[in-house]
Structures are given as C-alpha cells and as structure tokens.
N, C-alpha and C positions, 0 to 999 in steps of 0.2 A: 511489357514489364516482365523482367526476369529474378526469380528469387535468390540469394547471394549462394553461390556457391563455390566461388574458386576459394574460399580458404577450406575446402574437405582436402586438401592437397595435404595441408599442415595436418590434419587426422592420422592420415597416413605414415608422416613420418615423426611423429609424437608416441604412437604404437611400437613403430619400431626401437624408439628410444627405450619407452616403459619395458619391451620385451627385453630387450638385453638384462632386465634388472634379475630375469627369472630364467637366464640361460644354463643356471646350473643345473636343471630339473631334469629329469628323463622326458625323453619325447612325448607330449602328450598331443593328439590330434582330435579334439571333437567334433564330431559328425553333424555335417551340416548337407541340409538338403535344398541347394541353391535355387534349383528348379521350381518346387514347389514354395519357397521363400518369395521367388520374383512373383510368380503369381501370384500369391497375399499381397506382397507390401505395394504391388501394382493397382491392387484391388483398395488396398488401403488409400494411394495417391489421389484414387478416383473418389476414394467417400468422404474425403478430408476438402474436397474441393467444394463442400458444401457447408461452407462456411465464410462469414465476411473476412475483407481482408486485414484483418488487425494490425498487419505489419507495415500496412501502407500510408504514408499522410496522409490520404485522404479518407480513414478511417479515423475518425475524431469522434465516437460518441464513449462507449463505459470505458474505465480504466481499462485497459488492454495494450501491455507496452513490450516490444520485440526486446528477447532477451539480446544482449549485446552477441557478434557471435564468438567470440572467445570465451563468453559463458555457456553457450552450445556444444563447443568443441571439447572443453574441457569437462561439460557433464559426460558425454558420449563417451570420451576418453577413459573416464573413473567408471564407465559401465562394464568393462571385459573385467574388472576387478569386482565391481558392485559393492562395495564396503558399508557397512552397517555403524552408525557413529555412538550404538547404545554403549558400545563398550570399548578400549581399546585394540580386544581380543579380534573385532570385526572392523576395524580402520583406522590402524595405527597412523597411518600417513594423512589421511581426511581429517580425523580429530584433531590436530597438532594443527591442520589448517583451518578446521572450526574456529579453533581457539585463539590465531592470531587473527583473522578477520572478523571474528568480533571482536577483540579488542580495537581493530582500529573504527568499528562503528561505535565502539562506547567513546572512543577517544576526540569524534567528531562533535559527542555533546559533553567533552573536561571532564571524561570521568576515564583517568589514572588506575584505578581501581573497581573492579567490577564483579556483578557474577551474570553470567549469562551463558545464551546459548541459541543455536537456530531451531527453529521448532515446523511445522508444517503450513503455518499460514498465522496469519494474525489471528484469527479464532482462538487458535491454540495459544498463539505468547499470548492475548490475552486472558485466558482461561489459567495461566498460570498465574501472571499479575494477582490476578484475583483472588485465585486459590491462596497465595501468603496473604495478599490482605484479608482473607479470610480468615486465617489461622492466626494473627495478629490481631485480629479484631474481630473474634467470635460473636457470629448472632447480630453484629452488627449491618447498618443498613450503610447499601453503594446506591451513587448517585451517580447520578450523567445526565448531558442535556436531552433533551424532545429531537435533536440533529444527528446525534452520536448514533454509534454503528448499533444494531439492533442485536448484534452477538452477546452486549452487554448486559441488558434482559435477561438473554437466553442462558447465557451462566451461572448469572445469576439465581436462576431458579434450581441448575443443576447443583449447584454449592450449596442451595435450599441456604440463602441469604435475602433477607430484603432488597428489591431496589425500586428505587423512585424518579422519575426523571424530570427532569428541571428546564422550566420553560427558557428559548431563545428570544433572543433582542431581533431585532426587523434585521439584521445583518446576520444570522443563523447563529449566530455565537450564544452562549449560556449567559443566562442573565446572571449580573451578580447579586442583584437587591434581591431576585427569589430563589440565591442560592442560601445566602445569607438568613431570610426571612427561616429556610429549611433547617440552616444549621442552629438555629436559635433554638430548639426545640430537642435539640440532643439527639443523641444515640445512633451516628454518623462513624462510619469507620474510612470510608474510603469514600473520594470525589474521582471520578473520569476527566480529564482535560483533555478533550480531544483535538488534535494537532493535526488540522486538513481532516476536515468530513467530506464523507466519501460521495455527499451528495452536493454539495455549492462548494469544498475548498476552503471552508469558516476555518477560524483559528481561533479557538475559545482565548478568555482572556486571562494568560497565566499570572501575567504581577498579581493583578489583583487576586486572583485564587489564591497565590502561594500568602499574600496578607491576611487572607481568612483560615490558613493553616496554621500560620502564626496564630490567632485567636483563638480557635475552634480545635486544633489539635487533632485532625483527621489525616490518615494518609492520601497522597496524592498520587496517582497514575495517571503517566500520560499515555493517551492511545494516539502514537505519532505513528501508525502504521501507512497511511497515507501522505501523512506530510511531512514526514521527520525528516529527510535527504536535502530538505527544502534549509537546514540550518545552514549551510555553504553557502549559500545564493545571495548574494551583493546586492539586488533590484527589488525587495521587498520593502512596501510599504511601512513607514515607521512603529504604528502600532503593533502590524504585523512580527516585524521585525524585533520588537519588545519583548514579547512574547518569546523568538528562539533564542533570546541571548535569554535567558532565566530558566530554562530547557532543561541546563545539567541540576537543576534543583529540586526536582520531583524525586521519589522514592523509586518509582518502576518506570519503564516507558517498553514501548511496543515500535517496531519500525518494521516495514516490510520489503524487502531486497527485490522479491519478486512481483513490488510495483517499478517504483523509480530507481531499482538497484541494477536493471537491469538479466534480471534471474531469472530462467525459468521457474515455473511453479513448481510444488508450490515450496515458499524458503521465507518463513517471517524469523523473526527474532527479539526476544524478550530479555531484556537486559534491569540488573537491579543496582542501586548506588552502592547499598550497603549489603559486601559479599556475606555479613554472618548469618543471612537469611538461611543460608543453604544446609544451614541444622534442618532446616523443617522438611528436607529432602530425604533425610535420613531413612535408611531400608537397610532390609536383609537380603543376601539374592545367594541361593547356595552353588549358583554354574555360573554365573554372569561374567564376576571378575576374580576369578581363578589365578589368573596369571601377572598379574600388576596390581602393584601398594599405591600406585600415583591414583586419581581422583580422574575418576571419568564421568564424560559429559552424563551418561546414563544415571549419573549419580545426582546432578540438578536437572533434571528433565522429568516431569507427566508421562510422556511419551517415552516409550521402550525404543523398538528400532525405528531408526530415522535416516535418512539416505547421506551415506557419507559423497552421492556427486553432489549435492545441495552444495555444502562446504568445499570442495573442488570446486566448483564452478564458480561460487564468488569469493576466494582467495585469488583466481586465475583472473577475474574482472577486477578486483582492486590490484592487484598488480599493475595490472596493465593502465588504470586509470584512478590511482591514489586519491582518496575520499580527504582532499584540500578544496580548500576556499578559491583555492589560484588556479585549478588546475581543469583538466578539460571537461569532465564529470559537470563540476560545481557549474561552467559555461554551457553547460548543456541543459542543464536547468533550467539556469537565467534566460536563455531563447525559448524555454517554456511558459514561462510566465510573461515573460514577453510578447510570446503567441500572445497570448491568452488575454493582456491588454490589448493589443490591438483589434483581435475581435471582438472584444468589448467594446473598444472604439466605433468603429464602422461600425455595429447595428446599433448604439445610443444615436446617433448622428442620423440612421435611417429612419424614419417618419411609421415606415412598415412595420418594426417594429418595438418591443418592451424588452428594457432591460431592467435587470436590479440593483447590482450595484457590482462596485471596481474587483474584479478575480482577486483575489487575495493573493493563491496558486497560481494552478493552470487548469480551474473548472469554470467556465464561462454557463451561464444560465440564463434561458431571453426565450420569448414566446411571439408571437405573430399578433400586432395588435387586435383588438377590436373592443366592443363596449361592452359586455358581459364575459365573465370569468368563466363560463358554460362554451362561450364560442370561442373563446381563447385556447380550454382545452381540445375542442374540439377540430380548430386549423392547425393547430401543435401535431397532432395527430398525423393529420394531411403530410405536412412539411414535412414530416418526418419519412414518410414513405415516398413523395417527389424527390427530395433528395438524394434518396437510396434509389431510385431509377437512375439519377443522374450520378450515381457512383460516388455520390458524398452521404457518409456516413455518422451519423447522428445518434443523441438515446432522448429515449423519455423519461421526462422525473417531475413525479407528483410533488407539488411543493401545499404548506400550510396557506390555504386564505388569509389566516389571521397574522403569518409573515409577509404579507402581501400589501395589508390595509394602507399602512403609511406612504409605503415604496411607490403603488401605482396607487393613489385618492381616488383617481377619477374612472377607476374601474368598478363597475355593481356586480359583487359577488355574489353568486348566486348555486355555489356550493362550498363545503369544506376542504377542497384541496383545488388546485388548479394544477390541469395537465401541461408544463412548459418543455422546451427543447434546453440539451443537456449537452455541452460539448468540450470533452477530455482532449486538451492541448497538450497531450502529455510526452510527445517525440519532440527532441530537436529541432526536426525536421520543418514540424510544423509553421516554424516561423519564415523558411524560404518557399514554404507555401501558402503562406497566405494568403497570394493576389488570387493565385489558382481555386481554393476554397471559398474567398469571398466572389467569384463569378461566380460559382457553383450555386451558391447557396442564396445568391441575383438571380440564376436564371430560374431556381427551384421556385422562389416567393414567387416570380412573374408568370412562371407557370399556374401556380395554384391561384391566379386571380385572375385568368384567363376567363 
C-alpha cells in the first residue's frame, strides 16, 4: 500500500503560480535549515506511524474520513500565506472564499439568504447556535435527546442555561410523546434535532418537531454536523428522507465539512436562516477593522482568529466537486449508505450475530450473539481486538439496555449499557470493499470461537 502522492506535483506548480502574484516585492529569502528540518519531519514520519490507518477501507470503526486531496493541497497551499479569516485585514482572498462556500452549503438546505460562517469544529458552530438561542430566549431551558452529542450539555452549562434531555424511541431517535409531555410544562426555548448521531446515525424526527414548534413556540436547532451532507443522497430511507426535505426549516443548523465534506480538521460550520440575528454579534474592536467599512467574518463569529486554509481548502473541494444532488460528491455518499446496508445485510442474515436495525446513514451497529447482555459485551470486546490483528478496523460503542429491550426480547440484560461493535462506512470506498471486509471480519468471529 502506497499513500497518494503524485499530485505534490500540482504543489509545486500552484506555488509558482501564487508567487508570481507577489513578484513586485524586493527579494526576500527566509532562512531555512533543511538539514536539520529533514531530520525532524523524518522523526516526525516515524512517530505518526503510530497510528491506525484512517485513510484506508479497511479502517471502518470512528468517524475518521481522508480529506479529499485537493483539499490537502489547497490547505498547504494557503499555508506560505497563513491568512487569519478574523478580519479582512488578515485574508482578503480566504474570507471572500469563506463566504462563497458557505453560501453554497446554505444553498444545499434552500436557504437563499443566510448568515454564517466556518468555525473550528461542531463544538464550536454549536456553541454559537446556542449562544443566540440563548440570547433570544434568556434563562430559558434547551433540550436534546439522551442520543445527541454530549457537547450539548457541555454548553449548555457554559451559557449557564438549563438543559434536559429527552428520552429515544428503540430506534435512537427523540421521542416525541416525551418531548411534548416536556413542552407542556413550559419555559422551553430551544429543541436540538439531531441530524445523524454520532453514535448509531439516528435522524431524530423533524416534521413532527417542526409541528410542536408550531404549537409550543421554541426555537429549533438542528445539530446536522454529522449528517447534514447526507440531504444530496437519492437512497435514503422514506422517513429518513422526511426529515432532510423539512431541513431548510429550522432557525440554526450545524454541518461539519470536516466529516463528510471532505476537510481536513478541524472546519465545522454554523449557519442561521434569519441573517438579522447578527445584531447580537455586535462589538467594538479598536485595531481589528481599521481598514474596511464591508462586514467581516470576525464580526459574526465567537471566535477571533480562525484559519483562513479551512476556507481555502473547501472552496478548492467544492470546486472541484459542486455540493449537487446529480453530481459526484452526492454519488459518493450514496455508496456510503449503501456500504452501510449491505453490512447490515450480511450480519442480520448471520446466525453469529445481533443487529439493530436498518443504518439510516452509513453507521452500522451489531454485537456477537450470545444469551446475556454481560457476555455480549464482553465477545464485542474480543471482536474487536481479532479484527485489528487481522487489519480490520472497528470501534466500540456503549449503547442503552433499555434501547435494547424490544430490538433483541430474547436477550437477559444484566447491566445498564451493553458493550456492541461500531462500524463508520464513511469512504466511498467502502462499498468496493465490501467482500474484502466481510472475510475479514468471517475469519475474525471464526477466530474468536476457536
């Protein structure tokens, strides 16, 4: 196996292009100490080898997905410059490309009109979500399911807002009879709909939500940071599917480029319907924007400086692969979820062992049969580490017993969480490998029952 490398070629003469921009300048030559450079980044080659192979199909266990490489090339690119997106003053040329790739991520869920921006990771656009629903609905309490990302919490407490989270249906999705039971009780400012959880790939159920916002009057944020890219993809399940056509209807949503956007990390993005929120951005900065009347990113952002190659790098990946329904991107998905049923297929079919239910996505969840929930965790365990012997790569994920009861009846639970096998179908790739990964992960069970 060899790592991609013949496009460093196009580096090189991408360099040369960007130089000519700055050939008016006096000679400037910085010193660089090659010798002892090779020696590091040699040292570096050798400690970076100790790591699994993310990039490779057969690395299928946490979300972990190889940035395209024109998004590599073009981060690396924007690094001799290194431009800062707080202001125009620090990347004139990145902000301008901030701005039109997000527009075309807001334009993927019919939102015309926007206000956003790229931020450091989902943490963060969520942490901003919040923050206006915060200040929109002071003192008031956020909600999210018992599934949703555990950031939400976390921010929750930092905004020193209430939150409460809201039990899942046996398919990990938010219930709505005890979201409802919640909201009957008042003083609700904000619901989370989480769009692909980052543990099963649930897609909570937005009609029905967006019906209880009609009634109840709470703002809506969606946290599609995992599964937002998913609205393109033609093979989703109908309910599923329900759900991303009613997407452009939430007040805020969250996507993350540097899952399925192909991005290096880390590059999430926070996008709002309604651009007049960005009153509540409002500051003073007495050096900031010195030099330009126009409205910089720095001016809707949390965050101060933010890396103008983020913005570089996925202007240069939507370029090259336009965020369409029709187009190669969107197809590349679709062989994602497509994995993702087919290994759901083969092991519902195998005897060996327990599945849950149909991927939504492309997160497949299944554990090694047996008759107690204690030993279920415990060959999960096992599998998990034969596998990675045999170079197939897997994760582990604690799931709820009580999402468990109905799915497997004839299993005796015998603690509050059962340890099962977790598997992110999240390359292209994966679907021309599938036969390869289903031996693999044949010969691992027949190992561990040797």
């Amino acid at each position: 196996m060899k790592l991609e490398t013949n496009s460093l070629s196009l580096l090189t003469e991408a360099l040369e292009r960007m130089e000519h921009g700055f050939a008016h300048l006096p000679d400037f030559h910085p010193a660089t100490d090659t010798h002892s450079m090779r020696r590091v980044l040699l040292e570096v080659a050798e400690r970076m080898q100790d790591n699994y192979p993310y990039f490779h199909p057969l690395y299928a266990g946490q979300m972990l997905k190889p940035p395209h490489p024109i998004a590599r090339l073009a981060y690396m690119l924007s690094m001799w410059i290194n431009p800062n997106n707080h202001a125009l003053d620090g990347g004139r040329a990145s902000s301008q490309m901030e701005k039109e790739a997000v527009a075309e991520i807001a334009h993927m869920f019919g939102w015309e009109t926007h206000l956003g921006h790229l931020a450091a990771g989902g943490t963060m656009a969520n942490l901003e979500a919040l923050w206006v629903s915060g200040k929109l609905n002071p003192g008031k309490t956020i909600l999210a399911s018992t599934q949703a990302h555990y950031t939400h919490s976390r921010i929750s407490e930092v905004l020193q807002l209430p939150f409460e989270a809201i039990p899942c249906d046996h398919r990990a999705r938010m219930d709505i009879a005890a979201l409802e039971e919640r909201l009957r009780k008042g003083d609700v400012g904000t619901v989370v709909a989480t769009i692909g959880t980052t543990g099963t790939g649930a897609v909570d159920p937005l009609p029905e939500i967006l019906e209880l916002r009609d009634k109840y009057g709470f703002r809506l944020h969606a946290d599609a940071a995992y599964g937002g890219y998913f609205v393109l993809v033609d093979n989703l399940a109908a309910r599923t599917r329900a759900a991303y056509n009613r997407l452009g209807e939430v007040d805020s949503l969250v996507v993350d480029p540097h899952k399925h956007g192909l991005q290096p990390y880390g590059c999430g993005c926070i996008l709002f319907r309604d651009p007049s929120v960005g009153v509540l951005y409002k500051h003073d900065s007495p050096y900031t924007y010195f030099s330009s009347s126009k409205l910089h990113l720095g001016e809707i952002s949390l965050e101060c400086s933010r890396a103008g190659a983020s913005a570089v790098a996925l202007w240069a990946t939507q370029r090259l692969l336009p965020m369409t329904r029709e187009g190669e991107f969107a197809r590349g998905l679709a062989s994602c979820h497509e994995a993702a049923l087919r290994l759901y297929t083969q092991l519902h079919n195998d005897s060996r062992f327990l599945t849950m239910y149909h991927p939504e996505l492309d997160i497949v969840i299944f554990a090694p049969r047996a008759e107690k929930s204690s030993d279920i965790s415990r060959l999960s365990a096992e599998l998990f580490e034969v596998a990675a012997s045999h170079d197939l790569h897997l994760a582990l994920f604690s799931y709820p017993s009580v999402l468990l009861r109905d799915t497997w009846p004839q299993i005796a639970f015998d603690g509050d969480v059962v340890e099962c096998l977790r598997s992110c179908l999240m390359k292209p790739e994966h679907l021309e490998w599938n036969d390869q990964i289903w031996k693999l992960l044949m010969d691992s069970a027949d190992a561990l029952n040797r």
